[in-house]
BAPAFI-630986 format. One line per field, with one value per residue (C-alpha): x, y, z. Coordinates in steps of 0.1 Angstrom, whole numbers. Layout:
x (X;...)
y (Y;...)
z (Z;...)
END
This chain:
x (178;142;129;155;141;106;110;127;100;72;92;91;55;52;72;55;23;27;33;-2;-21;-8;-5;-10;11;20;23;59;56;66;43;33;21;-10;-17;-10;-37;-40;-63;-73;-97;-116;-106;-138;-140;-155;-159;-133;-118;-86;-73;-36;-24;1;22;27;22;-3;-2;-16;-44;-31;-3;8;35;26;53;54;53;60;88;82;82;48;26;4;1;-38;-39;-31;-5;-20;-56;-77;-81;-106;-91;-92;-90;-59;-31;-4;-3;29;30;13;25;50;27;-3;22;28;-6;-19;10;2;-37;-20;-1;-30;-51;-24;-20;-55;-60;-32;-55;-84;-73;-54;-87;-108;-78;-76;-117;-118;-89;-105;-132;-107;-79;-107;-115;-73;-73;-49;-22;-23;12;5;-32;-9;13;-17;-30;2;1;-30;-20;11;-13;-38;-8;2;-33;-31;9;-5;-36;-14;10;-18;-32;5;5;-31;-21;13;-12;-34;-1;5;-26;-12;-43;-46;-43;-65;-84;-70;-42;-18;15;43;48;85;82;73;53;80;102;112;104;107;92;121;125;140;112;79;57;40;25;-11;-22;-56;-59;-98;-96;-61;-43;-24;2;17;41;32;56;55;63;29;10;27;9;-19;-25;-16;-38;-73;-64;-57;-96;-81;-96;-126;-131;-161;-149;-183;-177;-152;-118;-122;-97;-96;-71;-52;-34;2;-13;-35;-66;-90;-100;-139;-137;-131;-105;-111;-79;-72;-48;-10;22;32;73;84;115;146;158;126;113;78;54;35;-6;-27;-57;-78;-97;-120;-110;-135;-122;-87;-77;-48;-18;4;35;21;26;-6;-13;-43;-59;-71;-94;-80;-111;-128;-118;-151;-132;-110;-94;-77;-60;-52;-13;-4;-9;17;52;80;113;146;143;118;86;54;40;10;1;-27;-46;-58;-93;-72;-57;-21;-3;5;27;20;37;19;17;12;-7;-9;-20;-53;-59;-49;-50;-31;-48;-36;-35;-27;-20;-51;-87;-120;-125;-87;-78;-52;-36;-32;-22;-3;28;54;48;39;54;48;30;20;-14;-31;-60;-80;-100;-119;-99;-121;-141;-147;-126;-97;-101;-99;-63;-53;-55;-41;-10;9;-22;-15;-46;-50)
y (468;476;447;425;439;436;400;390;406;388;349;359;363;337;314;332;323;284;268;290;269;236;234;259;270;268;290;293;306;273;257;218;196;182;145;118;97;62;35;8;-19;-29;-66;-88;-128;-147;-188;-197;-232;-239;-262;-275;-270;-298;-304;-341;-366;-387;-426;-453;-465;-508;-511;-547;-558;-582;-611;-644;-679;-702;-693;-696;-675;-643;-652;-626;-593;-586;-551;-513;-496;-472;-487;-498;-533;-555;-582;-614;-600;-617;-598;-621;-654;-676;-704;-732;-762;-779;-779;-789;-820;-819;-818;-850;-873;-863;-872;-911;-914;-906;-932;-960;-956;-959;-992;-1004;-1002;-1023;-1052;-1044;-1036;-1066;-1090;-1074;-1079;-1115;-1125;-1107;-1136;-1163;-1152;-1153;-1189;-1198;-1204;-1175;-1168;-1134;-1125;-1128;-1108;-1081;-1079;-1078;-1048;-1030;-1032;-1016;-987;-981;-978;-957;-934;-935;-921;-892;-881;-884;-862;-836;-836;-837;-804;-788;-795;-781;-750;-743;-744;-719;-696;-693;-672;-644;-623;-588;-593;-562;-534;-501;-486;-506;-486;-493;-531;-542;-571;-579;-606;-633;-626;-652;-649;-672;-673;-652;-625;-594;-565;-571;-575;-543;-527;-518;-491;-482;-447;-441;-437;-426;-421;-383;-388;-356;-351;-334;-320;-340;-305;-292;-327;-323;-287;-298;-322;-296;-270;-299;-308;-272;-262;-240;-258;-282;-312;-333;-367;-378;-361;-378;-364;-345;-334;-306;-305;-283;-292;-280;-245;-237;-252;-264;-299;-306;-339;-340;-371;-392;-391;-429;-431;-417;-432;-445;-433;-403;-401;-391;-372;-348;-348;-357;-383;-397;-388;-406;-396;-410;-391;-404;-397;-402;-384;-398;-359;-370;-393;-408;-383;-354;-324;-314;-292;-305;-289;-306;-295;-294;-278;-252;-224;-208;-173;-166;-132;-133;-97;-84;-99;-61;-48;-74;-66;-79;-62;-65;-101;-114;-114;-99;-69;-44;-12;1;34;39;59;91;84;78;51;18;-13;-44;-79;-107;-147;-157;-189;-195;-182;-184;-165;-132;-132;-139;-165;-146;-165;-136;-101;-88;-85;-77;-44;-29;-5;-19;0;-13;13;50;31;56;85;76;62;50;78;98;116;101;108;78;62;33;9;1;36;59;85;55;47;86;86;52;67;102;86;121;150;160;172;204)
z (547;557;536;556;583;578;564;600;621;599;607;643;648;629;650;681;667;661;697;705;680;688;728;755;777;813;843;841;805;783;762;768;739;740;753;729;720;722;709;740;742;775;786;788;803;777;772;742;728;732;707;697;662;655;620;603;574;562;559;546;564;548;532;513;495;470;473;453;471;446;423;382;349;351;323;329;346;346;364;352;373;403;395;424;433;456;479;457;423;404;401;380;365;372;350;365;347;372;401;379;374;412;422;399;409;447;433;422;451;472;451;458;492;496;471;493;525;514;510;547;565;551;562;595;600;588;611;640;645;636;666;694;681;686;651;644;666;680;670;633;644;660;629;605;624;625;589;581;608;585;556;572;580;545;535;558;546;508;517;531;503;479;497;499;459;460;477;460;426;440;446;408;406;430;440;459;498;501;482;473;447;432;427;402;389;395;373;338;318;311;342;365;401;435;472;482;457;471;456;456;428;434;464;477;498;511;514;519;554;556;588;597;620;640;663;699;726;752;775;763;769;804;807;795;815;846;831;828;867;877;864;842;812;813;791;779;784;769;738;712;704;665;648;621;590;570;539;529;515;541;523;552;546;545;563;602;616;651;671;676;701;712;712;748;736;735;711;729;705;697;728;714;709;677;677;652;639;608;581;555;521;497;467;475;479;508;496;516;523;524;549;567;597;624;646;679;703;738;757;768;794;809;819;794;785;751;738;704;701;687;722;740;738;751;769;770;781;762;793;779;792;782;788;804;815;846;861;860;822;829;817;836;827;838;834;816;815;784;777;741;710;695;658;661;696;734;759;792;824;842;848;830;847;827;830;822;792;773;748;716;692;701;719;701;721;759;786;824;843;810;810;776;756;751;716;720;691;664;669;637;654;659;622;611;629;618;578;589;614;606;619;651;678;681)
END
């Protein structure tokens, strides 16, 4: 019993002992914890970029479907399949033998019509003299005349069908419309085709430039528009409109795009607008298809107070809010207006001011109207706590 004993007096003093080291204790005999400590940073103005960060897809900068004109059997097929092309270079050979035949009987027929004529115009000349001496009537004058009109006419219907058979000859060597890639040949060596075959040939597609086409709210044009006209952001309208991009895995792509121009209709259904930009491609790294991120810049705002996002939160209703500590180092909540994100960081258009501390870590234990001790964020002290989160002050 008086081990018991002494074993319960020795947990007493014990328990006696520990408030005394950790707080101190007040007038009325109870002991108060020390003030929690949090990490703020001091908001500063400073001039930032604002810039849009908009998702799309990237599309051919030409596109043409290769499409026969003159029906017959391909003889030849004289290209590899996604090889690159110049405009001109032959493609496939149809077989040219019919219109070979068409375009030497138009040849005769132009001939003959033409023999036809000369004999026409030299009577027509001779009896010119001859009907101003009354020694040929003028009717058979007139008719002579009409005659060699007919003829002449003749000439010019068997040039033009001699040039259609020319040009119908010329389609049986189809040739590339443009230069880029060729994709995949529908057709084979030996197959018969016509002017109005259903599938093309094959298609080619200039991709070097290439255009990126992206999708923008037209709520946040709207707002941006109101922000440029408020003052709240300033623009160089001397200075041409860059874009940056991103490929599908975050890779940032070397190049930088012009933005060419936006759509003038806004889809009913999305609620947004189609924004076009072109990139050069030199190493053919973008395809058509493909998912890519931009990043446009919007402009610049002189006075602008951006926050670590950590340090907003958000209540019950979802409106942002912060909290601050005043000149006596009690807390203070104030309500923000978020304008958008940039990095790791809040664009606020109000409800900050340089010069406030704004708490970004230590939320768990304070509260409007607590007394707090205060570490500048990013301080060695601020780091020593931020690896020991469990050691309390003392």
């Amino acid at each position: 019993m008086k081990k018991i004993t002494a074993v319960l007096i020795s947990l007493t003093s014990l328990i006696a002992l520990l408030p005394a080291g950790c707080g101190k204790q007040s007038p009325g005999g109870q002991f108060q914890a020390p003030p929690a400590e949090v990490a703020v940073i001091t908001v500063q103005a400073e001039r930032t970029t604002v810039s849009s960060e908009l998702s799309g897809r990237t599309r051919a900068f030409l596109v043409a479907e290769v499409r026969p004109q003159v029906g017959g059997i391909i003889q030849k097929r004289l290209f590899e399949e996604g090889t690159d092309v110049k405009a001109g270079e032959l493609l496939y050979q149809i077989d040219p033998a019919l219109y070979e035949a068409a375009y030497g009987r138009a040849q005769a027929d132009l001939a003959r019509t033409e023999a036809h004529t000369v004999p026409l115009r030299t009577k027509v000349e001779r009896n010119r003299k001859l009907v101003k001496a009354n020694a040929v009537s003028q009717q058979n004058f007139d008719d002579m005349l009409g005659e060699l009109n007919t003829a002449e006419a003749d000439i010019a219907v068997a040039r033009a069908a001699l040039e259609t058979a020319r040009i119908n000859l010329a389609y049986t060597s189809v040739t590339a419309p443009i230069s880029g890639r060729t994709g995949k040949s529908h057709v084979t060596v030996g197959a018969l085709v016509t002017a109005n075959h259903l599938l093309p040939l094959t298609t080619i597609q200039q991709i070097n430039p290439i255009y990126v086409d992206v999708t923008q709210s037209s709520a946040n044009y709207l707002r941006l528009r109101e922000e440029i006209s408020n003052g709240l952001i300033k623009i160089d309208n001397n200075e041409k409109a860059k874009a940056k991009l991103f490929l599908e895995d975050g890779t940032p792509y070397p190049q930088e795009g012009d933005i060419k121009f936006r759509d003038v209709t806004v889809d009913q259904s999305t609620g947004s607008f189609i924004l076009r930009m072109v990139f050069p491609n030199p190493g053919n790294v973008l395809l058509p298809g493909m998912f890519v991120r931009t990043a446009t810049k919007d402009g610049v705002v002189e006075q602008a107070i951006l926050v670590p996002q950590q340090g907003v939160m958000r209540d019950m209703r979802g409106n942002p809010y912060a909290m601050l500590v005043d000149v006596s180092d009690k807390v203070i909540q104030t309500q923000l207006e978020l304008d958008r994100s940039i990095g790791n960081k809040w664009l606020v258009k109000s409800g900050l001011k340089p010069g406030d501390r704004m708490i970004v870590e230590g939320f768990q234990r304070i509260r409007p109207g607590a007394t707090v001790k205060v570490i500048n964020f990013g301080s060695e002290q601020q780091k020593d706590q931020a690896v020991k989160p469990g050691v309390a002050s003392k």
